[in-house]
KOLBAZA-626525 format. One record per residue (C-alpha): residue in one letter; residue number from 1; x, y, z. Coordinates in steps of 0.001 Angstrom, whole numbers, plus 500000, padded with zeros to 6 digits. Example, Ala and Ser with C-alpha at 12.3 -4.5 7.8 and 13.67 -1.06 7.14 Angstrom:
<nodes>
[node 'A',1,[512300,495500,507800]];
[node 'S',2,[513670,498940,507140]];
</nodes>
This chain:
<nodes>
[node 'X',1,[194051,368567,709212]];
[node 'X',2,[190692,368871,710684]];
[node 'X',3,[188345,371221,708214]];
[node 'X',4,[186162,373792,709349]];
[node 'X',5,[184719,375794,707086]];
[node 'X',6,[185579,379590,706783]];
[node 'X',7,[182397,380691,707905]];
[node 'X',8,[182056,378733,710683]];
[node 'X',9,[185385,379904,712031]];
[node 'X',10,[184623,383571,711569]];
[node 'X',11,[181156,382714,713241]];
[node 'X',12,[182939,381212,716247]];
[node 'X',13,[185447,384254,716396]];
[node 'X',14,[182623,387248,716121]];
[node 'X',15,[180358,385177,718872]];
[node 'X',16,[183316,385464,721621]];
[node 'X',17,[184876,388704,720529]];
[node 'X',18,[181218,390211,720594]];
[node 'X',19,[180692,388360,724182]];
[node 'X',20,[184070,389833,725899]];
[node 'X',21,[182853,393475,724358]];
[node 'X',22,[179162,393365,725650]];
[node 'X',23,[180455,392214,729233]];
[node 'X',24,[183204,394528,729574]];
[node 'X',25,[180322,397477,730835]];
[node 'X',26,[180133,395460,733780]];
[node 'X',27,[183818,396455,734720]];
[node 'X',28,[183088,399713,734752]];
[node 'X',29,[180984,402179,736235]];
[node 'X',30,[178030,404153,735247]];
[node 'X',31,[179652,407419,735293]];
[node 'X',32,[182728,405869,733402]];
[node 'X',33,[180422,404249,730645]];
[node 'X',34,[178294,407584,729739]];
[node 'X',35,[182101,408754,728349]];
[node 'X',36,[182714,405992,726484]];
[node 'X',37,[181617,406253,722753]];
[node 'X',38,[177529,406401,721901]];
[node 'X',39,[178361,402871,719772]];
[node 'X',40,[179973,401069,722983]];
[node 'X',41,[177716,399187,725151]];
[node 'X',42,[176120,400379,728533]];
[node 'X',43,[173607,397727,729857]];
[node 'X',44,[175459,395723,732646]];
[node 'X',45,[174254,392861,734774]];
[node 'X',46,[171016,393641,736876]];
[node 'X',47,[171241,392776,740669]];
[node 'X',48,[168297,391143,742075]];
[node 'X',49,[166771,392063,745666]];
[node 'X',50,[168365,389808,747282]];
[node 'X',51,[172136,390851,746287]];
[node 'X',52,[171789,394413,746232]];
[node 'X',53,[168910,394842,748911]];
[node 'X',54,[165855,396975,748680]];
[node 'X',55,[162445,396700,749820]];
[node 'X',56,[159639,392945,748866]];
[node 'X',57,[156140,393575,748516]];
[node 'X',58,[153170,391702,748546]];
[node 'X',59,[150179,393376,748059]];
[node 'X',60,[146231,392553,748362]];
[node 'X',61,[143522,393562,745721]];
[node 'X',62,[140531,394538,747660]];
[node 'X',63,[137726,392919,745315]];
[node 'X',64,[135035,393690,748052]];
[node 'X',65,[135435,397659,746479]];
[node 'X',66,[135603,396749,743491]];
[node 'X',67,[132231,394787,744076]];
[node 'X',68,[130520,397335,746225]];
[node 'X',69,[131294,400749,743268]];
[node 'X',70,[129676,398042,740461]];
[node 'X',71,[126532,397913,742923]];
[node 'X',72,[126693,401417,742998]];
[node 'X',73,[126647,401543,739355]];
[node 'X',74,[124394,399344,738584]];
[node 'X',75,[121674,401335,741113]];
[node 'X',76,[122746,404638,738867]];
[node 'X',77,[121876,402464,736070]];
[node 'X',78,[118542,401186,737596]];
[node 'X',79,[117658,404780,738846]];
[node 'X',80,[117967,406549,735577]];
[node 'X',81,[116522,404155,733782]];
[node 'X',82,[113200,403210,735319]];
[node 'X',83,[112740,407457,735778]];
[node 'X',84,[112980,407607,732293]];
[node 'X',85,[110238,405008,731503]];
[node 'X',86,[108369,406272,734628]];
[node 'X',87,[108550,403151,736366]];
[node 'X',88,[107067,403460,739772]];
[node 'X',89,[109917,402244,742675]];
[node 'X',90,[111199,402386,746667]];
[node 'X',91,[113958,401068,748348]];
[node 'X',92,[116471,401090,745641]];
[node 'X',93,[119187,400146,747841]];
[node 'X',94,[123057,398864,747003]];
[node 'X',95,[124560,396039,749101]];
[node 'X',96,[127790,394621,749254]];
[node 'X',97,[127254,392294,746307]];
[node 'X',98,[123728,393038,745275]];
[node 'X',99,[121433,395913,744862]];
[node 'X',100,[117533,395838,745663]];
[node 'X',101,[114642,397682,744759]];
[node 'X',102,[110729,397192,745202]];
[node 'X',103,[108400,398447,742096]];
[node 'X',104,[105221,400351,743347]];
[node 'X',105,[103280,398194,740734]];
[node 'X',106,[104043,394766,740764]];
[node 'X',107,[102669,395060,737075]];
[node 'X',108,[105321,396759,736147]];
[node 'X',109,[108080,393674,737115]];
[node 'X',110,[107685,392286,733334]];
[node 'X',111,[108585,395373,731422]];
[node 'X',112,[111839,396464,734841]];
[node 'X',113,[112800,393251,734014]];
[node 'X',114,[113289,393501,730275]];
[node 'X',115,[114780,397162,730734]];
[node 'X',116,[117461,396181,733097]];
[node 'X',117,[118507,392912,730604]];
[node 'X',118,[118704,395540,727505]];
[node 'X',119,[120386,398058,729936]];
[node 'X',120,[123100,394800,731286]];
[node 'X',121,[122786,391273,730068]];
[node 'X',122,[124848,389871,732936]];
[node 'X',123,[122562,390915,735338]];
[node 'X',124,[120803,387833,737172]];
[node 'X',125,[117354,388730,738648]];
[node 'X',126,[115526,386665,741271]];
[node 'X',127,[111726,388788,742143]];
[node 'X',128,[108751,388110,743762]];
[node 'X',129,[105244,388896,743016]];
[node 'X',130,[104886,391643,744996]];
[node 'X',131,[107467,393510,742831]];
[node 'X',132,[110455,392962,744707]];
[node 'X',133,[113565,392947,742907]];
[node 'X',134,[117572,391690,743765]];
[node 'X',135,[119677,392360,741221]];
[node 'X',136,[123350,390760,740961]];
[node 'X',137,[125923,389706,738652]];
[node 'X',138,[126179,386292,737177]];
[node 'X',139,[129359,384541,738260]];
[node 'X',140,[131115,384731,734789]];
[node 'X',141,[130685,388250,734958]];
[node 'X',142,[132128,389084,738856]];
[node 'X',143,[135338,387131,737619]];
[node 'X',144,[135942,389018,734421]];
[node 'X',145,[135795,392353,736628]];
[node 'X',146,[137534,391017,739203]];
[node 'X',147,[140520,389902,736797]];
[node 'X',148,[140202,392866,734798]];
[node 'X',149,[140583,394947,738041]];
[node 'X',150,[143790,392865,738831]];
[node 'X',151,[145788,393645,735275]];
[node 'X',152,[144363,397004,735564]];
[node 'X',153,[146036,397506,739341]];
[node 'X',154,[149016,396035,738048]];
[node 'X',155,[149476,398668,734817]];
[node 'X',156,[148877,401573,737606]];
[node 'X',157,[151907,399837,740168]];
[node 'X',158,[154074,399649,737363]];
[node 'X',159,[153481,403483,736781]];
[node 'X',160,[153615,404598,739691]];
[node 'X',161,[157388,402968,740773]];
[node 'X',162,[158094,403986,737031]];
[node 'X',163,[157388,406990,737290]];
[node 'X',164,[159367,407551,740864]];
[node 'X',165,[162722,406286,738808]];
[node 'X',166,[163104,403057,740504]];
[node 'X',167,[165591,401173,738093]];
[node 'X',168,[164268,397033,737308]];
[node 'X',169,[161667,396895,739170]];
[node 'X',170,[159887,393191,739302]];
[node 'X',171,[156107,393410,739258]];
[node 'X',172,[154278,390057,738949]];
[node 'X',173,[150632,388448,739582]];
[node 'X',174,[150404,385762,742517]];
[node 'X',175,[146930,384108,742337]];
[node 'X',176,[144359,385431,741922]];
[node 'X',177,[143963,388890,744138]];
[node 'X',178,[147875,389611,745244]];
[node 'X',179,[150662,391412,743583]];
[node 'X',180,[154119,391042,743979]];
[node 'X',181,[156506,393156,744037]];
[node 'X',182,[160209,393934,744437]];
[node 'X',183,[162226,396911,744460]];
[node 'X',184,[166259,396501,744335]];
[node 'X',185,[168522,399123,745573]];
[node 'X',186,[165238,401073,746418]];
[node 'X',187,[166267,403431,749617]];
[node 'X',188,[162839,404758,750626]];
[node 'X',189,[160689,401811,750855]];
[node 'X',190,[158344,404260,752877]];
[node 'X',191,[157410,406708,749916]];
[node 'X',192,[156518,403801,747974]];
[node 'X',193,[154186,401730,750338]];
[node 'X',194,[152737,405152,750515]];
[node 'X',195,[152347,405836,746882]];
[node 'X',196,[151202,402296,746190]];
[node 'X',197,[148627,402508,749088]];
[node 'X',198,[146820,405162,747573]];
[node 'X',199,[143829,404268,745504]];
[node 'X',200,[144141,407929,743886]];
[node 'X',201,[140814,408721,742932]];
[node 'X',202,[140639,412209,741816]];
[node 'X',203,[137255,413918,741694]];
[node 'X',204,[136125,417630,741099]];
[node 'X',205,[132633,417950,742766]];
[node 'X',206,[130390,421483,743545]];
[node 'X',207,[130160,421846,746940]];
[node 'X',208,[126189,422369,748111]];
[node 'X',209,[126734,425653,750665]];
[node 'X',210,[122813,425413,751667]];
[node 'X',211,[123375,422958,753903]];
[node 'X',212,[125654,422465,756913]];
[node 'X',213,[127950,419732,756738]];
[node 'X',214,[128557,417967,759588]];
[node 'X',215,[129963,414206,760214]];
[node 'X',216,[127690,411598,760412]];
[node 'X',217,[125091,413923,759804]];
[node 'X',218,[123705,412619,756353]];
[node 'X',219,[122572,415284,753017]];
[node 'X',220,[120927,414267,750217]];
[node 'X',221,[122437,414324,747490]];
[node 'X',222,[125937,415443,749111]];
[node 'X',223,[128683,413222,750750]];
[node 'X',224,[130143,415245,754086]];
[node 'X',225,[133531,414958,753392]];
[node 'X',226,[136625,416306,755615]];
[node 'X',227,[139706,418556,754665]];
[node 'X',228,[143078,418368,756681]];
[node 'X',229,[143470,422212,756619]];
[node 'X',230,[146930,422803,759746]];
[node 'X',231,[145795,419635,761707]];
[node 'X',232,[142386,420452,761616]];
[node 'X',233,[139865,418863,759963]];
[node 'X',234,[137011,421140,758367]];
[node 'X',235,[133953,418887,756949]];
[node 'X',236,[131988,420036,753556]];
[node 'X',237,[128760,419148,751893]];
[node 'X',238,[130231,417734,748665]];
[node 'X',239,[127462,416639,745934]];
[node 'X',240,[127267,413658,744398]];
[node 'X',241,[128054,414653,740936]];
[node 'X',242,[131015,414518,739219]];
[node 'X',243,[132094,417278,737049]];
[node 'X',244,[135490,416181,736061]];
[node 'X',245,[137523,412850,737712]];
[node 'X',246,[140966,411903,736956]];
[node 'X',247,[140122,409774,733749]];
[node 'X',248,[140375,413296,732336]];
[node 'X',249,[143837,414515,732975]];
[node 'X',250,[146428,414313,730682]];
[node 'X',251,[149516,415845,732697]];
[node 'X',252,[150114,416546,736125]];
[node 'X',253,[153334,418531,737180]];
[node 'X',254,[154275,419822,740650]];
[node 'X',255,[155418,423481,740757]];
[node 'X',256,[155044,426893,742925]];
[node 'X',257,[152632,429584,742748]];
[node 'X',258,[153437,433351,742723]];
[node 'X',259,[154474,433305,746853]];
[node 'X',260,[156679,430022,746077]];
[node 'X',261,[154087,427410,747910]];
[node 'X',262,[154348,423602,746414]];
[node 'X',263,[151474,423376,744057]];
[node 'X',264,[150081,420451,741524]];
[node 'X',265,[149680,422249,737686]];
[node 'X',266,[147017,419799,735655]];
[node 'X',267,[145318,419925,732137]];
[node 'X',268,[142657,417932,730980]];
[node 'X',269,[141721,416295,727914]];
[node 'X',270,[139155,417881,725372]];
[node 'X',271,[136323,416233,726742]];
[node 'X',272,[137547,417125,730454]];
[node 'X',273,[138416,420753,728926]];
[node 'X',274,[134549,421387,728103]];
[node 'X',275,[133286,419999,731008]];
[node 'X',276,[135330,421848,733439]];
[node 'X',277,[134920,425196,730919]];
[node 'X',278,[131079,424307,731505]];
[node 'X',279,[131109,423808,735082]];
[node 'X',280,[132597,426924,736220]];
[node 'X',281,[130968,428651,733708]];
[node 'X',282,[127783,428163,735001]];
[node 'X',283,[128928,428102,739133]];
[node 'X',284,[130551,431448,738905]];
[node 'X',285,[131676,432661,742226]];
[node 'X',286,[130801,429330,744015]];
[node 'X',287,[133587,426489,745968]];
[node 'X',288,[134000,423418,744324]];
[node 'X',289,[135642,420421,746393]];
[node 'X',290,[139429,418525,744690]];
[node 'X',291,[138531,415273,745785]];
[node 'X',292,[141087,412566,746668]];
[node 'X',293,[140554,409114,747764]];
[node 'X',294,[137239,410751,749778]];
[node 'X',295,[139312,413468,751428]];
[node 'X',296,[138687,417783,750130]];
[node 'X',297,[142753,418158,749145]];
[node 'X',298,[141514,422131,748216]];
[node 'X',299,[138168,423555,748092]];
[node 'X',300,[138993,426838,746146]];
[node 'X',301,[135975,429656,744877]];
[node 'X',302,[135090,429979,741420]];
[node 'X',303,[136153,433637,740346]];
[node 'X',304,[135946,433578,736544]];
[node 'X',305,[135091,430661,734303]];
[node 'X',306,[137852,428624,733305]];
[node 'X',307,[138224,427733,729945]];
[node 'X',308,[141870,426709,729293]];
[node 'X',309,[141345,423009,730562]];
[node 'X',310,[144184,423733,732504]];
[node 'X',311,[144570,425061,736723]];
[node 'X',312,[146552,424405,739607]];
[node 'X',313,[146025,422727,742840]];
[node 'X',314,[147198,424211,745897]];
[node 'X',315,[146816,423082,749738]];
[node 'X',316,[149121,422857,752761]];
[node 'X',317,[152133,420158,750445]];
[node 'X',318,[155249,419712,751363]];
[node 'X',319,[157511,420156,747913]];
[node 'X',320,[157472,416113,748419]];
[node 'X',321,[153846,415816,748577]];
[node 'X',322,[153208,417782,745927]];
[node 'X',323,[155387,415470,743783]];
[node 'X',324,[153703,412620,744976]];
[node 'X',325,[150256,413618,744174]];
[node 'X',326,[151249,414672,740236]];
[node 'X',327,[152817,411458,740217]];
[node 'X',328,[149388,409825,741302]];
[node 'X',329,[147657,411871,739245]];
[node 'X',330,[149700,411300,735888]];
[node 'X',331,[149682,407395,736872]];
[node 'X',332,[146190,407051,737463]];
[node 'X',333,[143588,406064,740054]];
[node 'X',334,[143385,402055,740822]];
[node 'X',335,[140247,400111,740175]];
[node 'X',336,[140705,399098,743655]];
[node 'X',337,[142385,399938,747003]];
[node 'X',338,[145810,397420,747846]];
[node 'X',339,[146584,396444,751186]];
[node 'X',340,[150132,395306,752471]];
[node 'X',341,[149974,391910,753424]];
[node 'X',342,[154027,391425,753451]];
[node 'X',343,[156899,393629,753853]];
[node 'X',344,[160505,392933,753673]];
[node 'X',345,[163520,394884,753386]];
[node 'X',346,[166945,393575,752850]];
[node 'X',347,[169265,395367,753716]];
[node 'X',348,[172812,396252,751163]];
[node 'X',349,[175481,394498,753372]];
[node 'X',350,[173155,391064,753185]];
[node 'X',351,[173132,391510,749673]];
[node 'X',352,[177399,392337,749159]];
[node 'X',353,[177881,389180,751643]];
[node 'X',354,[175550,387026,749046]];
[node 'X',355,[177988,388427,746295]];
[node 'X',356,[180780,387522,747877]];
[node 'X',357,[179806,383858,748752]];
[node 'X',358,[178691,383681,745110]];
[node 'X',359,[181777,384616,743947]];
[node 'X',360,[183933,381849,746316]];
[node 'X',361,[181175,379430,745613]];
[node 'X',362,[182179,380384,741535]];
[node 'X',363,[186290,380623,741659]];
[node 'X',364,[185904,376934,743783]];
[node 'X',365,[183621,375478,741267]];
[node 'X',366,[185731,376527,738403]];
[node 'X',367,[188966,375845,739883]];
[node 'X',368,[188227,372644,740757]];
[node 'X',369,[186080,371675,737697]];
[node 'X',370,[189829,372972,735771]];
[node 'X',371,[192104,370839,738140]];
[node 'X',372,[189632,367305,737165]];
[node 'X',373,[189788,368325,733285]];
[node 'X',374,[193571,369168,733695]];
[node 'X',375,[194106,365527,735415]];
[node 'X',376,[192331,363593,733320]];
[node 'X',377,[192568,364911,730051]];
[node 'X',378,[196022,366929,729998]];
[node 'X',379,[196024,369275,726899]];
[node 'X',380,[192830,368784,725973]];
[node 'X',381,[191381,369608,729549]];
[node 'X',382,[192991,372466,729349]];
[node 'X',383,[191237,372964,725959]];
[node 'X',384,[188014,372431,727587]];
[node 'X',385,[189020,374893,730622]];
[node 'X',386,[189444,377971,728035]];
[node 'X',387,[185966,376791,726753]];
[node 'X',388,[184601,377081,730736]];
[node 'X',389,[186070,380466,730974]];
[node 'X',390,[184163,381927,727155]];
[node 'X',391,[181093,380274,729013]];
[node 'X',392,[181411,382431,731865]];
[node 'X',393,[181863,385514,729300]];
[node 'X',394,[179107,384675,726771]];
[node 'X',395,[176651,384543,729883]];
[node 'X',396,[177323,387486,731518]];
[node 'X',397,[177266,388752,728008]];
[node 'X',398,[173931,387276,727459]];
[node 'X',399,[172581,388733,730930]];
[node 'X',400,[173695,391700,730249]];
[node 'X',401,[172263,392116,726926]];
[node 'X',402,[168856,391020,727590]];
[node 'X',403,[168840,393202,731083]];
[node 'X',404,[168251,389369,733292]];
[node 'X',405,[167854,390136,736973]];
[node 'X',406,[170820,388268,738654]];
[node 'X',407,[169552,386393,741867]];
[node 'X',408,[171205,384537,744849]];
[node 'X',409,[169593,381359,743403]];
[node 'X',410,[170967,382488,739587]];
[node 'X',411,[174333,382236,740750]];
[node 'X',412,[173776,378866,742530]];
[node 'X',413,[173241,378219,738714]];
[node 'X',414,[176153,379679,737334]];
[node 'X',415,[178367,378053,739884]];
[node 'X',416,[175905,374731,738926]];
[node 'X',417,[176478,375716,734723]];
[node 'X',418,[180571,375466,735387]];
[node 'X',419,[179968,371706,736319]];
[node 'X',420,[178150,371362,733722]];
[node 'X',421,[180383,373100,730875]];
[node 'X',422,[182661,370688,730785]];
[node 'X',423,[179903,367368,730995]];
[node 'X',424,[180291,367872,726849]];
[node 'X',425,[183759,368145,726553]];
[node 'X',426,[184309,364471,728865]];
[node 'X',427,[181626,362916,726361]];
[node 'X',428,[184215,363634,723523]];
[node 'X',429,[187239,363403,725095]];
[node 'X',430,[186118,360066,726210]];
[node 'X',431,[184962,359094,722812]];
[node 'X',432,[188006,360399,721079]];
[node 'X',433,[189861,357713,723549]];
[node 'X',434,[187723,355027,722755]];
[node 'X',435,[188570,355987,718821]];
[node 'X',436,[192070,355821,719688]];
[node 'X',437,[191960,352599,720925]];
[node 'X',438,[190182,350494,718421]];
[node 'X',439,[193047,351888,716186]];
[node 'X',440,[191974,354873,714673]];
[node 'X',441,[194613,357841,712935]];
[node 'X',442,[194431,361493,714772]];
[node 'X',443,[192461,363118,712859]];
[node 'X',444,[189950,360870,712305]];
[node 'X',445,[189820,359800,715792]];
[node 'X',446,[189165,364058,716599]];
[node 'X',447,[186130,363999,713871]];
[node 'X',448,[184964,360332,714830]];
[node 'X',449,[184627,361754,718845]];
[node 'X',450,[182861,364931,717730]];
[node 'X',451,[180231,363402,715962]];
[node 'X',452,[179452,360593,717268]];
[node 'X',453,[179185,362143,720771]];
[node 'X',454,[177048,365228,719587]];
[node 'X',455,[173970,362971,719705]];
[node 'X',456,[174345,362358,723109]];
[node 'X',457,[175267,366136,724134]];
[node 'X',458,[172617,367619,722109]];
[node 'X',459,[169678,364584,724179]];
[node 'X',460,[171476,365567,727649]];
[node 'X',461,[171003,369234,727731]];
[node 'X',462,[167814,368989,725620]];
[node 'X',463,[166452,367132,728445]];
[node 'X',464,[167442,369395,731223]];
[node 'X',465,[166399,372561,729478]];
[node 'X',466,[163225,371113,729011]];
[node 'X',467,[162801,370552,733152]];
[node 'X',468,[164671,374372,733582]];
[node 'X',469,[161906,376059,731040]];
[node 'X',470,[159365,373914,733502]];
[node 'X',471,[160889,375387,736025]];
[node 'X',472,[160932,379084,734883]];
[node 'X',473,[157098,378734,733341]];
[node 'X',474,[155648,377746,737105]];
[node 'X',475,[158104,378792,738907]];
[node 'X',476,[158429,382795,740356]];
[node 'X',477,[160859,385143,741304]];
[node 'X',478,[164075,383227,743110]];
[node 'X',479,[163079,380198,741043]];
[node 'X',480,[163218,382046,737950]];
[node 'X',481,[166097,383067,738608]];
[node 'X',482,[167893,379748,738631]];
[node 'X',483,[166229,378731,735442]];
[node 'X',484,[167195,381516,733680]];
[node 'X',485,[171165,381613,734436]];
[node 'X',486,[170572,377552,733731]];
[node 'X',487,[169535,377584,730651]];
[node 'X',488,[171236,380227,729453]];
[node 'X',489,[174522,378289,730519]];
[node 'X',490,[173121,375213,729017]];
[node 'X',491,[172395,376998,725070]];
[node 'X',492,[176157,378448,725298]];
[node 'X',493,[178175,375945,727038]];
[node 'X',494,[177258,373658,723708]];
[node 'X',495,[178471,376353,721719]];
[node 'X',496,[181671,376604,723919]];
[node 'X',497,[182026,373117,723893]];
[node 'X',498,[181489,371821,720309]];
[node 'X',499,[181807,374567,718707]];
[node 'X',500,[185104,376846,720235]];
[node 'X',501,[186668,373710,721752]];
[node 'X',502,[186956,372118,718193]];
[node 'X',503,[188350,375410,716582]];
[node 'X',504,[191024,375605,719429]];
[node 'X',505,[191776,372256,718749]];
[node 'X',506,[192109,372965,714479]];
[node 'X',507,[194329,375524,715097]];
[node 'X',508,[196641,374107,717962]];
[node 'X',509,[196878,370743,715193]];
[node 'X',510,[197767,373161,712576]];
[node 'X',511,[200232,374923,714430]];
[node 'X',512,[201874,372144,716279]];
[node 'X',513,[201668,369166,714031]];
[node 'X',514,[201577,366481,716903]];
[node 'X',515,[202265,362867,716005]];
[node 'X',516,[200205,361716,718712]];
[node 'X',517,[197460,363543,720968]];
[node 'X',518,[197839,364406,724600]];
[node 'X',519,[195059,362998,725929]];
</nodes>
């Protein structure tokens, strides 16, 4: 008798009962599964892009704005700050990547200098004796921005396609300024490239009605901005200062009004609250400008002050549109603007035709992997070809569990793990012969192949899961893929193959009572 003990057995039992009931949801679909009980499980296998189509992304990071608005900040910063020590200055100017300024005393570069470095110590600043001042960043201090604009733009893509319901969507650095992403089953690539092209900067600025606002014409201390109002456009004299931006909103909903037009319902924050309550407060009966991304979305009059924190936004939308621009608004405005540098869409019959050649490429791999074991090992092949078929189950299981996006190049290695199910099973068989013929009984032939050729088994696929997690850690997308289905066929095929192979084996002995093993 070969001895297992108890536990081990009931282990080996749970692991593949457990494996058949958490891939069974992918046999059915999602309407079926939201009948079955609340206990039974509903994640199934996730189809990657390329087997259920959808729409591939790459997008750009535009540093250069993120650059220029520091500038810009850094000249508020310089502008406040030498008015308040009445520091003497002209030309305060922001460039593309520095700002410059010229002191009307040159005696007064010392004590600029030592303001500005208490103000920001990673400011460099290179003068000259006539009191002429360029300000930039250090180095250190443009990449830290510059990556912290990156995971920031990131956070916002992933709400935005969250928020729009796509289901697994695959969002993912590449270098150091681009963005990929991937969409499966996504039908409206469009809307997206749309949403995602948006840098959603949302702004509520007085508008200065002394002045005539006309393009290219330039106001102090006003932007001319223009309004899309029925194809027209319609320019206003929007000032500078911001009363409220985005970073205040809490919610954004769409809706209708009273004469069912789409409109945008927001609410700020407590902080956003007073400010707004203070603004129109104190601007009774004058416009103020809805900014977005530099365009007037609604320029409505203050009637009465509004102290709720709370309003509506209302402008020529489609019911779409106005969707859209909660959506943007609840996501959040990007640290900086993303350009489309590649598009793909593949298309859902490319996809079924990968499935299907995945699933030949599968059924030939096994059934030729179960005609060699059959051949050269007889009952114990066959052994080894139930083992093949729990590996299958245990991985879909495992996929399935842990929500894995399935690839064209994951199946490639599932059809590649089948080979390699059985590469354990040949090791024993092969030592179990070897037992047999230096003269070794059954049973202890069984035990003697087992152990001695676990050493081996466990070194073999040690080895190659060490090159797959290589492969998943630099690797991306497709590649990842592979590696994951890999290894993930690697960790249970030794289970199936030590482990279920060996209990199969116990009982069939137990049953049977062979005098001799065919083998």
């Amino acid at each position: 008798m070969i001895h297992i003990p108890l536990w081990k057995t009931i282990v080996t039992v749970a692991v593949c009962l457990l494996g058949i009931l958490f891939v069974s949801p992918n046999f059915f679909t999602r309407d079926q599964l939201n009948h079955f009980p609340s206990w039974y499980p509903k994640n199934q296998v996730v189809l990657g892009l390329d087997l259920q189509g959808g729409a591939h992304l790459l997008l750009e990071v535009d540093f250069n704005a993120v650059t220029k608005e520091q500038m810009l900040s850094l000249s508020d910063s310089i502008r406040s700050t030498f008015r308040k020590e009445r520091i003497g200055y002209t030309g305060l100017a922001s460039k593309n990547e520095y700002v410059t300024v010229t002191l009307r005393n040159p005696q007064d570069l010392e004590k600029a200098t030592s303001l500005i470095k208490q103000t920001d110590r990673e400011v460099e600043i290179t003068s000259t004796p006539e009191g002429q001042m360029t300000l930039r960043f250090n180095d250190a201090a443009m990449r830290e921005r510059k990556k912290t604009a990156l995971a920031q733009s990131i956070e916002i893509v992933r709400r935005r396609i969250d928020e729009t319901g796509t289901a697994e969507p695959f969002i993912q650095q590449q270098g150091e300024d681009r963005i990929l992403v991937q969409l499966p089953g996504l039908k409206d690539p469009g809307r997206i490239k749309n949403l995602l092209g948006k840098t959603a900067k949302l702004q509520f600025r007085l508008i200065d009605m002394s002045v005539t606002a006309e393009p290219g014409k330039p106001v102090p201390g006003a932007d001319i901005l223009p309004e899309d109002e029925d194809g027209q456009q319609r320019y206003y004299a929007v000032k500078k200062q911001v009363i409220v931006s985005g970073n205040n909103l809490i919610n954004a909903q769409p809706g209708f009004d009273e004469y069912n037009r789409p409109i945008v319902n927001f609410k700020f924050d407590s902080l956003g609250a007073k400010k707004f309550a203070d603004a129109t407060k104190n601007n009774v009966g004058k416009p103020f400008a809805i900014v977005l991304d530099g365009k007037v979305i609604s320029a409505p009059r203050i009637s009465v002050p509004i102290l709720t924190g709370s309003g509506y936004i209302s402008g020529n939308f489609s019911v779409q549109e106005a969707q859209d621009l909660a959506l943007l608004m609840r996501a959040g405005a990007l640290p900086a603007p993303l350009h489309v540098i590649e598009e793909r869409t593949v298309g859902p019959g490319l996809g079924a035709d990968s499935i299907v050649a995945g699933e030949h490429a599968t059924i030939i791999a096994i059934l030729m992997v179960a005609a060699f074991m059959l051949i050269a090992y007889s009952f114990f092949g066959m052994i080894a070809n139930i083992a093949v078929i729990f590996n299958l189950i245990l991985l879909f299981a495992a996929l399935s569990i842990t929500h894995a996006t399935l690839t064209l190049p994951g199946i490639a290695g599932i059809a590649l793990t089948v080979g390699m199910a059985v590469d354990a099973n040949v090791l024993i068989n092969e030592r179990i012969k070897e037992e047999l013929r230096l003269g070794r009984k059954m049973l202890s032939a069984i035990d003697a192949g087992y152990n001695r050729a676990m050493t081996t088994i466990i070194d073999s696929n040690l080895t190659t899961l060490i090159g797959v997690g290589l492969l998943y850690h630099f690797g991306s997308g497709p590649t990842r893929g592979f590696a994951v289905t890999t290894s993930i066929g690697i960790i249970v095929s030794m289970f199936t193959a030590i482990s279920l192979t060996k209990q199969v084996l116990a009982w069939w002995i137990q049953w049977k009572r062979p005098n001799r093993l065919p083998i």
